[in-house]
C-alpha positions as CSV (number, residue, x, y, z in Angstrom):
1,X,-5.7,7.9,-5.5
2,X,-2.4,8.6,-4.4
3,X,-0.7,6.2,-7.4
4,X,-2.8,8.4,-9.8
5,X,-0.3,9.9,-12.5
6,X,-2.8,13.1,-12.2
7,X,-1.9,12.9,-8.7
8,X,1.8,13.5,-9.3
9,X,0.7,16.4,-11.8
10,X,-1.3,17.8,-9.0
11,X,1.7,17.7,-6.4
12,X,3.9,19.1,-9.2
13,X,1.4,22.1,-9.9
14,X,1.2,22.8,-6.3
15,X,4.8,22.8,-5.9
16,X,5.2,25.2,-8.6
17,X,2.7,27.6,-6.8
18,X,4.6,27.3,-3.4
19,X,8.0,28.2,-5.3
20,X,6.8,31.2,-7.0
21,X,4.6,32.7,-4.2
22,X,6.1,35.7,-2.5
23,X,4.2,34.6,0.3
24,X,1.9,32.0,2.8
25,X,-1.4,32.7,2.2
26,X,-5.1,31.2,2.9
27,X,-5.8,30.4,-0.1
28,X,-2.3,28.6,-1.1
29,X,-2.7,26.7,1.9
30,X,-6.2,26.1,1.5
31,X,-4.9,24.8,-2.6
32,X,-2.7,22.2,-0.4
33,X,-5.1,20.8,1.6
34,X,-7.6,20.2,-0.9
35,X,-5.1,18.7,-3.5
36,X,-2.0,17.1,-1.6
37,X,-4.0,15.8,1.9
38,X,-5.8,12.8,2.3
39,X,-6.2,12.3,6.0
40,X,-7.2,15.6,6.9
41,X,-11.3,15.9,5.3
42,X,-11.9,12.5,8.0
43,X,-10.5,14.7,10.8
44,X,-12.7,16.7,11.6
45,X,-11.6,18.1,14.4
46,X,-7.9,18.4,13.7
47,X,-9.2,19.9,10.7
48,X,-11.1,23.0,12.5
49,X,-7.3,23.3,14.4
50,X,-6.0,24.3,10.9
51,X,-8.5,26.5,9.6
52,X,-8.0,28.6,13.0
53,X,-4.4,29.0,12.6
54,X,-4.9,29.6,8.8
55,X,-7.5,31.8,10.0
56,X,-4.9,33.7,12.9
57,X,-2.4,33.7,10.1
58,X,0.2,31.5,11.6
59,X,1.7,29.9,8.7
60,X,4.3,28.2,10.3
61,X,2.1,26.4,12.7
62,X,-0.5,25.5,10.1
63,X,2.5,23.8,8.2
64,X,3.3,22.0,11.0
65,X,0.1,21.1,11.7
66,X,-0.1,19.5,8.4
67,X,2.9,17.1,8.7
68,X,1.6,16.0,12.3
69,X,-1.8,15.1,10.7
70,X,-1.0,14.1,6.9
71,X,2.4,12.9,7.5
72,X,2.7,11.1,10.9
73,X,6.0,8.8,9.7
74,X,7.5,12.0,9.3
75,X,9.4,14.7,11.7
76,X,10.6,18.0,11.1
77,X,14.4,17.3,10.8
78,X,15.8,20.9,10.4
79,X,14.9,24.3,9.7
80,X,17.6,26.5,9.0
81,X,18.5,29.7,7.3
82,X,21.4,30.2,4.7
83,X,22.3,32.9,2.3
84,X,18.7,34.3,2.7
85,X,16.3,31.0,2.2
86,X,14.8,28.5,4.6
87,X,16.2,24.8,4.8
88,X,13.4,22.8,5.7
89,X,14.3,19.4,6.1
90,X,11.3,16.1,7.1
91,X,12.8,12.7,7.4
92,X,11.1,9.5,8.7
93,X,14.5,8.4,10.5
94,X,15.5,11.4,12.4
95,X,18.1,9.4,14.8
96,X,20.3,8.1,11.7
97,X,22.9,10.4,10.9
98,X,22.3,13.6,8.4
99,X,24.8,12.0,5.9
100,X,22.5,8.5,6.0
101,X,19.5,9.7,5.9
102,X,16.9,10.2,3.2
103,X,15.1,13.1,3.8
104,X,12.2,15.4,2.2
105,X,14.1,19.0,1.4
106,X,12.2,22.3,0.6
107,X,13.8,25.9,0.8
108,X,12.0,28.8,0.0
109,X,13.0,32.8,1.0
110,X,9.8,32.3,3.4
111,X,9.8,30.1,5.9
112,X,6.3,28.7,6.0
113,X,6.5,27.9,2.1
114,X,10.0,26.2,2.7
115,X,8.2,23.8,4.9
116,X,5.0,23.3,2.7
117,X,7.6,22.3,-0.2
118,X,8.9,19.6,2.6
119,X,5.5,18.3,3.2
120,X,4.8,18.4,-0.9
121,X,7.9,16.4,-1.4
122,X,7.6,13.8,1.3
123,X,3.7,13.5,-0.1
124,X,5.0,13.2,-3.7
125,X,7.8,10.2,-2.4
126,X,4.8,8.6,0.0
127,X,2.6,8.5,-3.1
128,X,5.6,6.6,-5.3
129,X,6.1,4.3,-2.4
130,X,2.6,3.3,-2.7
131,X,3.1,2.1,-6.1
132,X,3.0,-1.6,-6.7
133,X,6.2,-3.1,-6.5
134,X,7.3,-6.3,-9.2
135,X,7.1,-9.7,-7.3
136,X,10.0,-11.6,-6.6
137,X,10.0,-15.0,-7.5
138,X,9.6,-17.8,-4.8
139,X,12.5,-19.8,-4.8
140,X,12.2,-23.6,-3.2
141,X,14.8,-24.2,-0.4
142,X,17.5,-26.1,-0.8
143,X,17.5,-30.0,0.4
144,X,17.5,-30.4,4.2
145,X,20.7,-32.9,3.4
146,X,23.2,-32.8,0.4
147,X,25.7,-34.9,-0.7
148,X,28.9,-34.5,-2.4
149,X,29.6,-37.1,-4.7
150,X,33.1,-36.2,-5.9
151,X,35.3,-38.8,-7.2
152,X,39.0,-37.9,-5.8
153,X,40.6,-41.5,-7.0
């Protein structure tokens, strides 16, 4: 379940695989899928789309695959490249401005894994959304009609 305090552990392991791996493979991606997604064993066919492009080796697609099907509040926001690493940047508001929005950040020296660090964050901040929230109190409303009884004399 995706308020599971294993589950965090698990996104936090597969994080830690993504950061230190020199680069995109099957069976990282594969780690991913089986861990951090929930929608994608019910889809079947979307699913077959990903193992092809895991299969063809296109990284980048499979990634973005991935958001589309696991992740469809989010967008890819920006991908750039700076001092040598990938930027990858998901938000679930892309028309606010940059400085306003919250967003899901990953960077990585390879692309593809800059991106899968996106998706595990915005999976890891999904999953602590999910948690149950304290209830407010229910206040009663005010009179329809109050008085002010102040004496002025």
């Amino acid at each position: 379940m995706a308020c599971d305090p294993n589950y965090a552990v698990l996104l936090d392991r597969l994080d830690e695989k993504v950061r230190v791996a020199p680069k995109a493979t099957a069976e990282l991606v594969s780690q991913i899928i089986v861990g951090a997604c929930r929608r994608i064993p019910h889809l079947r066919g979307k699913a077959t789309e990903i193992d092809q492009l895991i299969k063809l080796g296109a990284w980048c697609d499979a990634a973005s695959a991935l958001i589309e099907l696991e992740l469809p509040g989010w967008k890819l926001r920006r991908l750039i490249r700076e001092d040598g690493k990938w930027f990858c940047s998901l938000s679930q508001r892309p028309e606010l401005p940059v400085t306003l929005d919250d967003t899901a950040d990953g960077t990585h020296e390879v692309m593809p894994l800059a991106i899968l660090l996106a998706f595990l964050e915005a999976r890891r901040r999904m999953s602590l959304a999910a948690q149950p929230v304290a209830a407010v109190p229910i206040v009663d409303p005010a009179p329809a009609a109050l008085i002010y009884c102040d004496n002025f004399a």
